[in-house]
C-alpha positions as a printed NumPy array, in Angstrom:
array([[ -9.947,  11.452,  10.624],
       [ -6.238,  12.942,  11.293],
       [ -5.549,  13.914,  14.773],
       [ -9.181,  13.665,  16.895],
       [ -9.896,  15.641,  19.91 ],
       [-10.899,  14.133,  22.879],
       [-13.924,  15.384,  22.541],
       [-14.357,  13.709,  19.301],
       [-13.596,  10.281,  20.564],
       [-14.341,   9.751,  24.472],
       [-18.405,   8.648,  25.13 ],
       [-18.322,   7.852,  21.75 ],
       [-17.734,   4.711,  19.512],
       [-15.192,   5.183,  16.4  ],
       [-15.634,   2.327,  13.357],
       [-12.531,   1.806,  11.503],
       [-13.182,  -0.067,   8.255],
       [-11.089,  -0.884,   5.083],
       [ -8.428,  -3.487,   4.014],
       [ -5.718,  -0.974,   4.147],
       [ -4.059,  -2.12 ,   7.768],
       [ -1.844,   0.346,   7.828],
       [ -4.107,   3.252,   7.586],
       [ -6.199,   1.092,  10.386],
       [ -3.514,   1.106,  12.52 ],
       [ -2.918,   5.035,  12.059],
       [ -6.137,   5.76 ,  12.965],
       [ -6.035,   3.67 ,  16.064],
       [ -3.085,   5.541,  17.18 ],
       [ -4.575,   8.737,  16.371],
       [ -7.605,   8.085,  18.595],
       [ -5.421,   6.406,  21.601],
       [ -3.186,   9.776,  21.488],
       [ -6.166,  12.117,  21.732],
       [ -6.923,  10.239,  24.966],
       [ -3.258,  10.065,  26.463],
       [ -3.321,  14.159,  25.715],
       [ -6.828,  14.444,  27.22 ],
       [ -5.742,  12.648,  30.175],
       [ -1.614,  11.61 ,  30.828],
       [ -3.197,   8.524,  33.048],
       [ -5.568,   7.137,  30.825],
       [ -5.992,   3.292,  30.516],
       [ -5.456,   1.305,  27.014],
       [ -5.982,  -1.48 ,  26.275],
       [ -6.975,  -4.454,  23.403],
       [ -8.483,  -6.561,  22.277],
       [ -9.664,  -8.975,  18.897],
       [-13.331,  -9.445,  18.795],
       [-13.064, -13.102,  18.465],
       [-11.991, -13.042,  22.389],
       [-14.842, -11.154,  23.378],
       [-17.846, -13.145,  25.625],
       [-21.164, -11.471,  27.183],
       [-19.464, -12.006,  30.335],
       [-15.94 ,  -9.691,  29.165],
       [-18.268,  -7.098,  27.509],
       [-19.002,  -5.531,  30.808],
       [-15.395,  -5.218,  31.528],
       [-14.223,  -2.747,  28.676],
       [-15.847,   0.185,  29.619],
       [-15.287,  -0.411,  33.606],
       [-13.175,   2.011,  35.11 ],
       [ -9.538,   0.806,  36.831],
       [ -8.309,   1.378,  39.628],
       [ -6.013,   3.886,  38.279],
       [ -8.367,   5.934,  36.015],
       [-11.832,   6.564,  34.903],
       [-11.238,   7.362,  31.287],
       [ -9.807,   4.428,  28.952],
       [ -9.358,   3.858,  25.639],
       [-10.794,   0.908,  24.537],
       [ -9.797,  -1.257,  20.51 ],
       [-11.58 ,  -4.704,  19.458],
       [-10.074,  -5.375,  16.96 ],
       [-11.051,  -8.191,  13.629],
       [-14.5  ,  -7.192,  14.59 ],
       [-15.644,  -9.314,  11.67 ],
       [-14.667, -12.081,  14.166],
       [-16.891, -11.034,  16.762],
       [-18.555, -13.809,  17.579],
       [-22.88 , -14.041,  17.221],
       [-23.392, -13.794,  21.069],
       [-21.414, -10.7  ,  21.469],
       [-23.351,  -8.776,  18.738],
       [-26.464,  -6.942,  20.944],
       [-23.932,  -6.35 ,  23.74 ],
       [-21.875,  -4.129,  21.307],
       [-24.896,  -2.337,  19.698],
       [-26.07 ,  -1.607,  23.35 ],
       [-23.213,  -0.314,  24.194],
       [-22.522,   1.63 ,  21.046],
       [-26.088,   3.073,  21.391],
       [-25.17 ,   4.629,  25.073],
       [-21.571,   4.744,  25.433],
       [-19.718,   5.806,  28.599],
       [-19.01 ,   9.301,  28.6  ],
       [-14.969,   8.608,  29.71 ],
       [-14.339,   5.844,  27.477],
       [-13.064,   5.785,  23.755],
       [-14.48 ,   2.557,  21.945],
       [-12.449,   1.473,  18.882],
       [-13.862,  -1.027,  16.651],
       [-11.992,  -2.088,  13.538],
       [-13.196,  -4.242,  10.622],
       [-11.29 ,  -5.56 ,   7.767],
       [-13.565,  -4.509,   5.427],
       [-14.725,  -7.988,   4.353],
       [-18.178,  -9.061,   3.737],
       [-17.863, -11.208,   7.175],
       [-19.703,  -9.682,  10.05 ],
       [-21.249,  -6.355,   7.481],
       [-24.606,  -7.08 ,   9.093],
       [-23.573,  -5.151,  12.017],
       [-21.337,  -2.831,  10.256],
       [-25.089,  -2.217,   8.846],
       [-26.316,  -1.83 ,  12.361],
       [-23.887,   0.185,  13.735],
       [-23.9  ,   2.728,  10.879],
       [-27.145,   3.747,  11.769],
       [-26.156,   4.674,  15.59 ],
       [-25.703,   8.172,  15.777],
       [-22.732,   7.624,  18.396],
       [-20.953,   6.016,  16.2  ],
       [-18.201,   7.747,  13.877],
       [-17.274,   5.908,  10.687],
       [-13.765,   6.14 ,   9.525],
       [-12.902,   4.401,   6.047],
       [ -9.394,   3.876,   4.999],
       [ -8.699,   3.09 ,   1.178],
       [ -6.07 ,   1.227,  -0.4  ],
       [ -3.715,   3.712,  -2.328],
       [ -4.523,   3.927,  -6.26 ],
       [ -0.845,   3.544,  -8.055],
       [ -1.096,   7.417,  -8.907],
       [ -1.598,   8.166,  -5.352],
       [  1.567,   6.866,  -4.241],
       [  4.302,   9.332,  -4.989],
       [  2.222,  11.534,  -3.915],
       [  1.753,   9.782,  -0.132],
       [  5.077,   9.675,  -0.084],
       [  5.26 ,  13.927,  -0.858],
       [  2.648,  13.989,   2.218],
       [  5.017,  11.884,   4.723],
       [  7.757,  14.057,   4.094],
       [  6.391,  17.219,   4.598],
       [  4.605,  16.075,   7.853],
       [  8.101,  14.508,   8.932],
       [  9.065,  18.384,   8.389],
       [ 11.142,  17.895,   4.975],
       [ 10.424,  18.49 ,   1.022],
       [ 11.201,  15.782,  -1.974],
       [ 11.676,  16.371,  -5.417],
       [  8.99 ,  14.799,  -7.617],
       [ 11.29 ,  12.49 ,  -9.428],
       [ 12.588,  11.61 ,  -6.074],
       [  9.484,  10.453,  -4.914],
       [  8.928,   8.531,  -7.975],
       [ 12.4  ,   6.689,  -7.725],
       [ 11.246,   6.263,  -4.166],
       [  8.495,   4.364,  -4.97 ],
       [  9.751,   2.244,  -7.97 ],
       [ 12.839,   1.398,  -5.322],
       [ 10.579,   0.103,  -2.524],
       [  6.838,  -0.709,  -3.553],
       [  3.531,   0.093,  -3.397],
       [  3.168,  -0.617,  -0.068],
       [  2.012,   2.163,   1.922],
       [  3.946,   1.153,   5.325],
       [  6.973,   0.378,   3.398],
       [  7.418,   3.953,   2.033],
       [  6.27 ,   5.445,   5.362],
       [  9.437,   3.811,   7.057],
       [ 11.757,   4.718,   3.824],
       [ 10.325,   8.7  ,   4.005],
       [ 10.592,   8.244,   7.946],
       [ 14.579,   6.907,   7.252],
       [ 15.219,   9.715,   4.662],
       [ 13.932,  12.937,   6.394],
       [ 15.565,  11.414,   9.437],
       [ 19.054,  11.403,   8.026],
       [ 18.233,  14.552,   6.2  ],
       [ 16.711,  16.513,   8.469],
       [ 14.757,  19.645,   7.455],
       [ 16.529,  19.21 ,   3.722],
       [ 14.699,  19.096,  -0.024],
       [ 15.017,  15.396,  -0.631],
       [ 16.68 ,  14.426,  -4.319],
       [ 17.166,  11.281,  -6.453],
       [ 20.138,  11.341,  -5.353],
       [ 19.618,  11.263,  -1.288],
       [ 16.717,   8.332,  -2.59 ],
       [ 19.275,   5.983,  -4.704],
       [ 22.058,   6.275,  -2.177],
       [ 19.913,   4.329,   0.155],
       [ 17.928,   2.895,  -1.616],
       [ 18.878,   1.765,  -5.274],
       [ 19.997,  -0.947,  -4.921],
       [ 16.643,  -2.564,  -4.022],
       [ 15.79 ,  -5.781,  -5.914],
       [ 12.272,  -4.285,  -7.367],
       [ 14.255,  -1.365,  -8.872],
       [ 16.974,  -3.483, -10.524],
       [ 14.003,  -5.897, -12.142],
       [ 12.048,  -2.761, -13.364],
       [ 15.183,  -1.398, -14.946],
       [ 15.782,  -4.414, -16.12 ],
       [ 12.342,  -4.777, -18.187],
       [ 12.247,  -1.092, -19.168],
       [ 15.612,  -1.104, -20.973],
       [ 14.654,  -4.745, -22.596],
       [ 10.747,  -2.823, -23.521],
       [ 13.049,   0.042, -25.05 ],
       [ 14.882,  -2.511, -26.975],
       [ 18.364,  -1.78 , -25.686],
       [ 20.009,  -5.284, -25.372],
       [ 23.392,  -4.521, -23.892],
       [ 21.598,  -2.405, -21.112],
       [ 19.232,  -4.896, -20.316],
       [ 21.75 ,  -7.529, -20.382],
       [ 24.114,  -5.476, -17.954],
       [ 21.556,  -4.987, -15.79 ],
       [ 20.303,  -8.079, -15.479],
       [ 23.589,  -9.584, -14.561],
       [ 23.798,  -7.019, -12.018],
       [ 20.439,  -7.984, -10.179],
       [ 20.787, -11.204, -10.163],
       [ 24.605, -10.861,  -8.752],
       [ 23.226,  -8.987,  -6.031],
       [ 20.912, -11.457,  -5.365],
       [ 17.161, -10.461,  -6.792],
       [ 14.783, -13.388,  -7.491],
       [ 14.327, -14.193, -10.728],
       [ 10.804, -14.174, -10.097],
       [ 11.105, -10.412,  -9.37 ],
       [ 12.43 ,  -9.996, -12.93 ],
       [  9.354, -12.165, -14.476],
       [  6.902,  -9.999, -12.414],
       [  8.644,  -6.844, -13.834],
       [  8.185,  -7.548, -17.466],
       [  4.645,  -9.05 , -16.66 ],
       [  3.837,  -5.388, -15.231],
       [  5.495,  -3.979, -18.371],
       [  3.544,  -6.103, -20.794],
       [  0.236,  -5.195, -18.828],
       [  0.927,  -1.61 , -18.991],
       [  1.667,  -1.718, -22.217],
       [ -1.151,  -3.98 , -23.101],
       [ -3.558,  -0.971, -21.066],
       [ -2.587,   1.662, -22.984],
       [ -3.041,   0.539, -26.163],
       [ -6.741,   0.042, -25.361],
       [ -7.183,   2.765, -23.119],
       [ -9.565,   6.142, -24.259],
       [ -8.044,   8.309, -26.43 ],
       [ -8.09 ,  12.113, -25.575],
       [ -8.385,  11.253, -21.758],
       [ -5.873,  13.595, -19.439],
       [ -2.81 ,  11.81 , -18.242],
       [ -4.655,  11.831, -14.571],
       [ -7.37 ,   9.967, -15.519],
       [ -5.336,   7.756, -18.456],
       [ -2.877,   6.908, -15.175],
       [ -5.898,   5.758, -13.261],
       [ -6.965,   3.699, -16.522],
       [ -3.806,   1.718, -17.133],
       [ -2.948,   1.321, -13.666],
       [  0.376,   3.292, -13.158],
       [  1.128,   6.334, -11.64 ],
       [  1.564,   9.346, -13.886],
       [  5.283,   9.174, -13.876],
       [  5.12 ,   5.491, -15.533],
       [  2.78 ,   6.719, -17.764],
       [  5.43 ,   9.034, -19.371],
       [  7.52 ,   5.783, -19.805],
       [  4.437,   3.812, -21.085],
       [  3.681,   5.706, -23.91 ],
       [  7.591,   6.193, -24.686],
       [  7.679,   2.144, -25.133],
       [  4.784,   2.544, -27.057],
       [  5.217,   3.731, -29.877],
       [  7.698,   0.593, -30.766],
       [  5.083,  -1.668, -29.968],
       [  1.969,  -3.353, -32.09 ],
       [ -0.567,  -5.312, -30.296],
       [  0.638,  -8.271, -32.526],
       [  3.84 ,  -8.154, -31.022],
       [  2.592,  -6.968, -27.158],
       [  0.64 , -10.603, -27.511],
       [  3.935, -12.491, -28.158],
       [  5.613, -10.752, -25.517],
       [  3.114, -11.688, -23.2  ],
       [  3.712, -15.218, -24.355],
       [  7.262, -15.147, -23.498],
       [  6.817, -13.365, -20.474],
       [  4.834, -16.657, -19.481],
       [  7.149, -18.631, -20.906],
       [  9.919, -17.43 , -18.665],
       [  8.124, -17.349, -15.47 ],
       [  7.298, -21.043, -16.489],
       [ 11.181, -21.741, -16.705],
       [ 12.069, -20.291, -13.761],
       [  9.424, -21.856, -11.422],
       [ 11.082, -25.433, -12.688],
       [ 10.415, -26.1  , -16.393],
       [ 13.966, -25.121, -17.071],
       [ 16.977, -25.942, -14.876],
       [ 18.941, -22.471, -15.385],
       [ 16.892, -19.275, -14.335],
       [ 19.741, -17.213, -15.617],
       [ 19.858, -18.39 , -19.325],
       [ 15.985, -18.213, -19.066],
       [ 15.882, -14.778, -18.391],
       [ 18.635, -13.595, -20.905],
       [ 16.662, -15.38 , -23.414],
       [ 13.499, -13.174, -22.423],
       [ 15.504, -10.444, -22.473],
       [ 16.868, -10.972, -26.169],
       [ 13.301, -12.358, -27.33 ],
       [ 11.656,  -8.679, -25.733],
       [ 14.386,  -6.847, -27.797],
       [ 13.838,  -8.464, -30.802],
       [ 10.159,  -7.899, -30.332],
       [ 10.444,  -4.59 , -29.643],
       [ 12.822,  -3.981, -33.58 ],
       [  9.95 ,  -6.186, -35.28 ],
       [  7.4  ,  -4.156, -34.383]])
């Protein structure tokens, strides 16, 4: 539902569902600007449901003092509590004309009996947000750019997202940073690793590629440099874990599939999957099962089995390596 009218959203009720909170909170800001355009003076305010009383439902859609048309969010409306629940599908059924109702569930199984109810109210306006699928991400990033007015590279996006996360609000605020500094330019790797390379996910995933690979001294090298810089060894651990699973995915994935739907399969976005199948071909599903041991192994050490997370990991390191020449 990007960028309501008025229209669309005042004597009406607008549901916001799905665990994504960042794409809840987008939509909630879409809706409240529709109503500061339709009207400069318009009231906001908010509130979570678990606040709400028979007595306080009244009071959302009266007008103030200072204008008749309001915007109106309950939020955690799982949370609303039992006695609130035919006040709000009252309302919902007649809303007032000047007023913008925003409810927003978490997507839970709490409180669906009146996401049921309110479904079936023709007033009402569904909006469902969905967590991003790991092939989705570079290209969310691509969309945030060019609505920020810029372009980026594909493999810039990619690096982008390796560097900070899959984290949806995370890469909103890099691309927001990046076409900020670079306004109205073609974003590269370059631009993306001068600000932000140096993150502690990237130098773990290079870390675990270049062991997966079997290139010791590279590994090695860059493993000293992470952990200089101050990465968690757990970070590492996690990287070779999500190495091992990949790996692990593809072997048993369906043969003949398109690299979309393989991607979706295995878990990675497309771009990984290119490194994936790379590593691959080194690896035996004898050996991907030993890695996976070692991989536990490590993350065992370095949670207190083993009182030096360093020499821990540059054994994992050496043991994926040697793994990877067996095969």
């Amino acid at each position: 539902m990007a960028g309501p009218r008025a229209a669309d959203v005042l004597g009406r009720v607008t549901l916001v569902t799905g665990k994504e909170e960042f794409f809840n909170e987008r939509t909630v800001s879409a809706v409240r600007s529709a109503v500061r355009k339709h009207d400069a003076d318009a009231e906001v305010s908010e509130s979570p449901a678990g606040d709400l009383s028979p007595a306080t439902l009244g009071e959302l859609s009266a007008p103030s003092l200072f204008s008749s048309t309001r915007c109106v969010v309950v939020g955690s409306l799982q949370d609303l509590p039992d006695d609130c629940v035919a006040g709000v599908l009252d309302y919902a059924a007649a809303p007032v004309e000047d007023v913008a109702l925003v409810l927003v569930h978490n997507g839970g199984q709490k409180g669906s009996g009146v996401l049921g109810k309110l479904r079936k109210i023709a007033t009402v306006t569904e909006v469902r947000t969905e967590p991003l699928k790991p092939s989705e991400y570079s290209r969310f990033v691509a969309g945030e750019v060019r609505g920020l007015g810029s372009s980026i590279d594909t493999d810039a996006a990619d690096v982008l997202v390796s560097a900070v996360g899959q984290d949806a609000r995370s890469l909103a605020a890099a691309a927001h940073q990046l076409t900020n500094d670079f306004a109205g330019e073609r974003l590269s790797v370059e631009m993306v690793k001068r600000y932000f390379g140096g993150r502690a996910e990237a130098k773990s995933f290079a870390v675990a590629d270049h062991a997966f690979f079997g290139r010791r001294a590279a590994a090695l090298e860059e493993l000293r440099w992470a952990l200089d810089a101050g990465t968690a060894p757990v970070l590492v651990t996690s990287a070779f874990a999500g190495s091992a699973r990949g790996l692990a995915r593809l072997k048993g994935a369906r043969r003949g599939a398109r690299d979309a739907d393989l991607a979706r399969d295995v878990g990675v976005p497309p771009w990984k999957l290119r490194t994936l199948r790379d590593q691959g071909r080194a690896w035996s599903e004898q050996t991907l099962t030993q890695a996976v041991r070692a991989v536990a192994q490590a993350d065992a050490d370095i949670k207190g089995a083993a009182t030096d997370p360093s020499y821990a990991l540059e054994r994992l390191v050496l043991t994926i390596a040697d793994l990877h020449d067996r095969s």
